[in-house]
N, C-alpha and C positions, 0 to 999 in steps of 0.2 A: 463726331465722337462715337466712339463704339454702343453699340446697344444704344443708344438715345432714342427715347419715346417706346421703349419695351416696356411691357407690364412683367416682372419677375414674381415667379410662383416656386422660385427655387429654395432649400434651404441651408439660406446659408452664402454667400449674401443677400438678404431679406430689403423690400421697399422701406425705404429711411421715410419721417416725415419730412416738414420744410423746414421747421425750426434745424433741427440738428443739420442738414444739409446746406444749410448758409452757415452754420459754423464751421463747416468743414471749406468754405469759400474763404475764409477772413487769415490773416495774417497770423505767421504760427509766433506767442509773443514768447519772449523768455522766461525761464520757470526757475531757476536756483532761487528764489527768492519766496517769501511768507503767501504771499496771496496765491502762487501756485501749490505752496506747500498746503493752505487752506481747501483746497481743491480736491486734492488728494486725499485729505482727510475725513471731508465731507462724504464722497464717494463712500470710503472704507465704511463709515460711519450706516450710510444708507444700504448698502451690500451685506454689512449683515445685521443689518433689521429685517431686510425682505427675504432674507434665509432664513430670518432666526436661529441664529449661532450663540451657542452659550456663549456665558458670560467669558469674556478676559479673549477670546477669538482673536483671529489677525487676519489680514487680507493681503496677500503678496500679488503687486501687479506688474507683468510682464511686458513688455514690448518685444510678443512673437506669436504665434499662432496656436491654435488649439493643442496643434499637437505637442509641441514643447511643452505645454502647461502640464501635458499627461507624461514627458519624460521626464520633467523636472521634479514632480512629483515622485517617482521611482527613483530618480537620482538621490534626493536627500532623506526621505523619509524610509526607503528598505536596502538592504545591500544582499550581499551573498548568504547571510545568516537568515533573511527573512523567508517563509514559504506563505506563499501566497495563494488564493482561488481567486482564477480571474473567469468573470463569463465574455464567453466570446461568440457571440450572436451574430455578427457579420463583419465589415469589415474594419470598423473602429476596437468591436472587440477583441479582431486581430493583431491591429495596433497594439492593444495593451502587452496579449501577449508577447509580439514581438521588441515590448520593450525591455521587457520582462528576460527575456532571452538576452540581449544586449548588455544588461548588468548583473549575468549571474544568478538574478532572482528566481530560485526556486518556486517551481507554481505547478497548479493544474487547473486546466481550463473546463470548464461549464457548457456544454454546448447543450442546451435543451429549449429548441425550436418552437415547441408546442406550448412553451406556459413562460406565462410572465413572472415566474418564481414567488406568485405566491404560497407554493407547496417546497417551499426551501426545505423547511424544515426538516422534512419527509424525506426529500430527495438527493442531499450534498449533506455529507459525513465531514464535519469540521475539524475532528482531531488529528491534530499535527499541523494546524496553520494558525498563523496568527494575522492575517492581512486578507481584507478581500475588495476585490478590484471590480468594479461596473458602467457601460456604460450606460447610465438609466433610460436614455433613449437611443436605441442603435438605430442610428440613421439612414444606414445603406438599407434598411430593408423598415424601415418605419416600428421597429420594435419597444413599445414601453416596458417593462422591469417595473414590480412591487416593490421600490423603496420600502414602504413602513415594513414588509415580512423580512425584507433583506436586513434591514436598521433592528430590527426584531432578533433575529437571528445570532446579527453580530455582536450585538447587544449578551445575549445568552450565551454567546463562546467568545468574547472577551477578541475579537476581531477589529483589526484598525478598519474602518468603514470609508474607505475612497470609490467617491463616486463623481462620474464626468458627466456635469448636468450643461453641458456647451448648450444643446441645441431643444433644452424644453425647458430653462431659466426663463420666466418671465409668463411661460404659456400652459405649466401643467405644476401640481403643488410640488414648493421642493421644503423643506422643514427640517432643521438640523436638529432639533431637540426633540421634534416628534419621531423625525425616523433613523436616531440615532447614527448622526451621520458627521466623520468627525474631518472629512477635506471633502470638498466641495468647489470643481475644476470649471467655470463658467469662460466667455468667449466674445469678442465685442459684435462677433456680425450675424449672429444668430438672432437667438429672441428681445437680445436689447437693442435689436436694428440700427447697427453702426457702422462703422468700415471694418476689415479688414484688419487685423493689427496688435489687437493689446488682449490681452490673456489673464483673469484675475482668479488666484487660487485662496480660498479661504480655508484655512485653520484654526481647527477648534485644540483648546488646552490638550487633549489628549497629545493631537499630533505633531503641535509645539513642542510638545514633551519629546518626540524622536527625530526631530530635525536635527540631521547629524551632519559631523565635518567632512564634506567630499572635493575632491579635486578638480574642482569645476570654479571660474574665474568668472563666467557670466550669471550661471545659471543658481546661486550659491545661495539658498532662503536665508542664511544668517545675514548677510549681508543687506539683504531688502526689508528683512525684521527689523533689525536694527534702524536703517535708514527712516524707515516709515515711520518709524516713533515721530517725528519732526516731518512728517509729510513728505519726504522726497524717494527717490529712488540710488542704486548707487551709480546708475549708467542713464546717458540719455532716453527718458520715455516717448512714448504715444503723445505727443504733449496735446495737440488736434485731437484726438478721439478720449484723450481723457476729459479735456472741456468739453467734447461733447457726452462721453459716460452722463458727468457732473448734471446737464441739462436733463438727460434722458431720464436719471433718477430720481428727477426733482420734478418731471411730468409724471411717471407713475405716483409720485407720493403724492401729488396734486391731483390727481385724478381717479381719487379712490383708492391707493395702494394695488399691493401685487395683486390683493384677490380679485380685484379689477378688471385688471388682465390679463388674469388667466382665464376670468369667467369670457370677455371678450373675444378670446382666442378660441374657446369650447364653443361660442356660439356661430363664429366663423366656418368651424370646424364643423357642425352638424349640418350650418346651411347647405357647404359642399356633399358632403356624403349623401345630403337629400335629395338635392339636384341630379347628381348621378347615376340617382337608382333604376331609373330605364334606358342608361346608357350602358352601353357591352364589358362593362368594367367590371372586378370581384376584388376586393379588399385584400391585399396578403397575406396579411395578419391581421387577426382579432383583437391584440392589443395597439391598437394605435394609440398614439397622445392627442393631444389638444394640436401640436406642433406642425402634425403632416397628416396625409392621408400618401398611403401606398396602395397603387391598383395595377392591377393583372386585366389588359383585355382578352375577350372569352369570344372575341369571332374571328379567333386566327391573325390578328394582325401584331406584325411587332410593336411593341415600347418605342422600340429607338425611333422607328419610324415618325410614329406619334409625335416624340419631343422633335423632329427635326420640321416635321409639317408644322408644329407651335412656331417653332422659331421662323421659319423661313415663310408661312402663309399669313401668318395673324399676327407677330411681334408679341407673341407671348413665351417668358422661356419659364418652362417647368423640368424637373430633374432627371436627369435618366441616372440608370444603376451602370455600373462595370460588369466587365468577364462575366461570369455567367449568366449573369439576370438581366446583361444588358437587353435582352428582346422578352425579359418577362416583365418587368416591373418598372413602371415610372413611379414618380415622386414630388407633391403638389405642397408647399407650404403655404401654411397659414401664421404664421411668423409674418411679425411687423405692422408696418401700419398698411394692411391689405384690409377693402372694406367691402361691402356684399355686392356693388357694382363692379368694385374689379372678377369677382368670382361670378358675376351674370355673364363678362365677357371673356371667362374662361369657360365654363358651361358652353355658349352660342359656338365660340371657336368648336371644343369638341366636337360639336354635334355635324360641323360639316367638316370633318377629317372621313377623306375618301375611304368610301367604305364601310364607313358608320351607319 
């Protein structure tokens, strides 16, 4: 089998535990019926407790991948009339843009490298938009974004508040009432360490309110709003990764809820950065999440190198970047159920990477 007996430090797909991994071995059962429709509701139910989504909220769940969750999104909620600010911090936040592009959607892009927008205020002139687009953790380059200044912000300029929380759901605070945040784009194989596959978009009243009629057959929120009312979908789901969702969010709420794990995932996260600091490594950024650590080595040696010596000497695969940052920056998650032993034997590997 591919990759068998690798330790994964990538993010995105993240190390599953064992429960959910034998549910992903068992027979996929049929679902038009109540006890899957119960399933599906449960979820909703538990998705947005752990966001905290006001009251009357909805949860639209896809069977397709991150990124359709962030067109679909642009599909039904802005059209050509909308103008948008989107930040675009690397290359998810490109993504937006270039969805943004594909439907018309007037916008301008955010590019400001140096600050996790907590100086919004100050720095992005709001009049003449009504929409603003984020990805709160840009991944290609390990970037967190100020939610509460952004939700702050848009809040004060009457701004739809969409933010793509895929890949720090579960590991960094995300708060729909604190940081006024009215869609909220999560993702099954990131922080809620699952397969592959299912894409869950929550809407708060506001955005419910502008889900509009598009000419889209699959991708159609009215359609899944409605279905959901009664637990189902209108097209074959995820039917496997929603029974496993179901498990996964019945362990966090067991296990001390989200604050749980996100403190879990914070304390992952310092043990590595601790470990690190007398290796040749420099942070990329100053705002990382709880999620990842992004490093720059500083004795001349490429990145790419580095993830290919993981892979191919130690059966450890940790993330490299694309195009241009491919020889500057790797990318180490702490997503999932990764525990302080597996990060001792990613620590020891680094340490004998030729050249080190």
């Amino acid at each position: 089998m591919i990759y068998e007996g690798y330790t994964i430090f990538t993010p995105g797909p993240v190390k599953m535990n064992k429960e959910i991994l034998e549910i992903g071995g068992k027979q996929t059962p049929y679902f038009r019926n109540k006890a899957f429709s119960e399933v599906i509701l449960t979820c909703e139910k538990l998705l947005l407790e752990f966001v905290n989504a006001p009251k009357d909220s909805r949860v639209v769940f896809l069977t397709a991948s991150g990124t359709a969750g962030l067109e679909s999104v642009v599909m039904n909620l802005l059209d050509e009339n909308s103008n948008a600010l989107v930040v675009n911090g690397g290359g998810f936040g490109q993504r937006f843009v270039d969805i943004c592009k594909s439907y018309d959607v007037k916008h301008k892009e955010i590019i400001a490298p140096n600050t996790n927008l907590a100086d919004i205020d100050i720095k992005v002139d709001a009049q003449g938009f009504d929409t603003f687009i984020v990805n709160a953790h840009e991944t290609s380059v390990g970037h967190l974004y100020d939610l509460e200044a952004i939700g702050k912000y848009c809040q004060k300029n009457n701004l739809l508040n969409i933010v793509d929380a895929i890949s720090m759901f579960v590991t960094d605070e995300l708060d729909m009432k604190k940081q006024h945040i009215d869609v909220v784009i999560v993702s099954s194989q990131k922080g809620l360490a699952l397969a592959p596959g299912l894409t869950m978009i929550v809407l708060a009243p506001k955005a419910l309110q502008q889900v509009k009629d598009i000419k889209s057959h699959y991708f159609n929120f009215k359609n899944y709003l409605k279905d959901g009312e009664r637990g189902q979908t209108p097209y074959t789901p995820a039917v496997t990764i929603i029974l496993q969702l179901q498990v996964r969010l019945q362990q966090i709420k067991k296990e001390g809820g989200i604050t749980s794990f996100i403190a879990k995932a914070n304390e992952i996260a310092k043990y590595f950065r601790e470990q690190i600091k007398n290796l040749p490594f420099k942070p990329y950024t100053q705002y990382m999440p709880n999620a990842m650590t992004t490093l720059t080595p500083t004795n001349g040696k490429s990145a790419m190198e580095i993830v290919v010596d993981m892979e191919n000497n130690h059966k450890i695969m940790i993330c490299p970047n694309g195009g241009e940052l491919k020889d500057t920056i790797f990318r180490v998650s702490h997503m999932g159920d990764i525990k302080k032993e597996d990060v001792d034997n990613l620590i020891n590997a680094l340490k004998k990477v030729r050249k080190l």
